[in-house]
C-alpha positions as a Markdown table, in Angstrom:
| # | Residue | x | y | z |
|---|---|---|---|---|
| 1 | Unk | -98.1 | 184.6 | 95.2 |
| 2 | Unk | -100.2 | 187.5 | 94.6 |
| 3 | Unk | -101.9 | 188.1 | 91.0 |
| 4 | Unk | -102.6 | 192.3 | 90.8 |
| 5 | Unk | -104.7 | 193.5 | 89.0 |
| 6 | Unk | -104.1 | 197.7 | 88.9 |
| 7 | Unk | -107.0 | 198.0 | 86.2 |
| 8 | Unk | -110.2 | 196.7 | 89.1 |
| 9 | Unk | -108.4 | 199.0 | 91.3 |
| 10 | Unk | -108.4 | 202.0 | 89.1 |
| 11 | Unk | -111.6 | 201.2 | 88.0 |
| 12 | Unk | -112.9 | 201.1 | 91.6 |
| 13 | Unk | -111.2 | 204.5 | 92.6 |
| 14 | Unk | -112.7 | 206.2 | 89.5 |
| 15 | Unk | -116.2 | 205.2 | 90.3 |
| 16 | Unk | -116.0 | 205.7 | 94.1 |
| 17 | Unk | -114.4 | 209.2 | 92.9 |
| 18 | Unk | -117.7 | 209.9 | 90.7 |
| 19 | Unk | -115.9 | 210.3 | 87.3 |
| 20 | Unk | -116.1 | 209.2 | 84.2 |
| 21 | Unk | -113.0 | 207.4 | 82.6 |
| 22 | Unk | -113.0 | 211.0 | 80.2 |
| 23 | Unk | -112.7 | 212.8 | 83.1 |
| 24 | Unk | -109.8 | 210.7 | 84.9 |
| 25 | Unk | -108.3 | 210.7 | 81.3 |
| 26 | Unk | -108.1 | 214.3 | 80.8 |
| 27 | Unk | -106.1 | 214.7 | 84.3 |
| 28 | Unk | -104.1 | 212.0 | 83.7 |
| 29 | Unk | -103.5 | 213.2 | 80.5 |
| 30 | Unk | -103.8 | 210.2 | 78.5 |
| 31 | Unk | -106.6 | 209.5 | 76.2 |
| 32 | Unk | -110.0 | 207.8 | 77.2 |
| 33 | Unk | -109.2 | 204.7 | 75.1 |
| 34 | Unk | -105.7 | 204.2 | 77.3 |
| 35 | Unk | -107.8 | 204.2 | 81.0 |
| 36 | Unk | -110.6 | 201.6 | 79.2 |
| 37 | Unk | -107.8 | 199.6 | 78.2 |
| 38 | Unk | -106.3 | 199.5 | 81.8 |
| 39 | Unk | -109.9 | 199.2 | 83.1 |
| 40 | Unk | -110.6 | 196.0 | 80.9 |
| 41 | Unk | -107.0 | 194.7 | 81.9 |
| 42 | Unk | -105.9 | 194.6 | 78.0 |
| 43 | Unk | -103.0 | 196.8 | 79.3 |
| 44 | Unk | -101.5 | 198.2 | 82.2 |
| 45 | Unk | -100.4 | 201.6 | 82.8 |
| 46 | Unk | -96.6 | 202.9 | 81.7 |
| 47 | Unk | -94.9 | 202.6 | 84.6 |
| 48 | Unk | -94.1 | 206.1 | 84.9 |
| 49 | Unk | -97.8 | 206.2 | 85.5 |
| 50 | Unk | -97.9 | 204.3 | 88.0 |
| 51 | Unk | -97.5 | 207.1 | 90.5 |
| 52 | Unk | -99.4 | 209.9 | 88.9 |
| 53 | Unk | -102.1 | 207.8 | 89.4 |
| 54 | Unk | -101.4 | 206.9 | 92.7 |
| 55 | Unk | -101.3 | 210.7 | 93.8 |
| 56 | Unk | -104.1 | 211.4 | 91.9 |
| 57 | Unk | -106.0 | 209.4 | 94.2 |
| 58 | Unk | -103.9 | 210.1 | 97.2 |
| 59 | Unk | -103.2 | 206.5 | 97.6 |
| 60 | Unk | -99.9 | 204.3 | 98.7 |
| 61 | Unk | -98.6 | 202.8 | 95.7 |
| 62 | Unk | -99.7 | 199.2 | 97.2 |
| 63 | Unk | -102.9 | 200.8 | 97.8 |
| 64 | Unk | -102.7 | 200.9 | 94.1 |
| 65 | Unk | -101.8 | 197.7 | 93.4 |
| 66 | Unk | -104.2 | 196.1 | 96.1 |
| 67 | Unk | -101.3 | 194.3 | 97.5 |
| 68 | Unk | -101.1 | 192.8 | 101.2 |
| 69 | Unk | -97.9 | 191.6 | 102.1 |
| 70 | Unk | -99.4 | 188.6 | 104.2 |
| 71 | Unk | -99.6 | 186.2 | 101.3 |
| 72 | Unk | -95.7 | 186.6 | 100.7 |
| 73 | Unk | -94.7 | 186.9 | 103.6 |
| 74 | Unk | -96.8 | 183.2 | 104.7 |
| 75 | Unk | -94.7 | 181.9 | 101.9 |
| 76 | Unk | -91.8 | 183.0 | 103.0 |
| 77 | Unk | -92.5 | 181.4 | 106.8 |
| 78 | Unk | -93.8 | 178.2 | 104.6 |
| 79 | Unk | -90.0 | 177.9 | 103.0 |
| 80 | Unk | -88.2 | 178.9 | 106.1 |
| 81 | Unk | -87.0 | 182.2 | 104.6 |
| 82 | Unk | -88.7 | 184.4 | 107.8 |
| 83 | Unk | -85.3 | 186.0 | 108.4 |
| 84 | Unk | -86.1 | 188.2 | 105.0 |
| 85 | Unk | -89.5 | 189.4 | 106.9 |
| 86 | Unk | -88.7 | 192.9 | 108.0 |
């Protein structure tokens, strides 16, 4: 499957955004320390985050995550399971 790793993407946003992880803290409203940590990958945002962060971006959700869907669903073609495709 997939690995995701939200932290490279916020990472990414915030730089292509121009800010500094203060800055993206203080709208998030969580401290500096908390978007390094994601940023590093020692943690991952509380889920309730999740979106917040999303929208401050103005990204999907799997934009967020830097998902693509092709991976799963070649594994679900590779185990026969293509009728759960949708």
């Amino acid at each position: 499957m997939t690995n995701i790793n939200i932290g490279n993407k916020i990472r990414e946003l915030r730089k292509k955004k121009g800010i500094t992880q203060e800055a993206l803290a203080a709208a998030l409203w969580v401290s500096p320390q908390a978007v390094s940590k994601w940023e590093s990958g020692l943690t991952y945002p509380d889920l309730t985050m999740i979106p917040v962060i999303a929208g401050y971006f103005e990204i999907s959700l799997d934009a967020l995550f830097d998902y693509d869907m092709k991976p799963f669903h070649q594994y679900l073609k590779d185990y026969d399971l293509a009728e759960y495709i949708r």
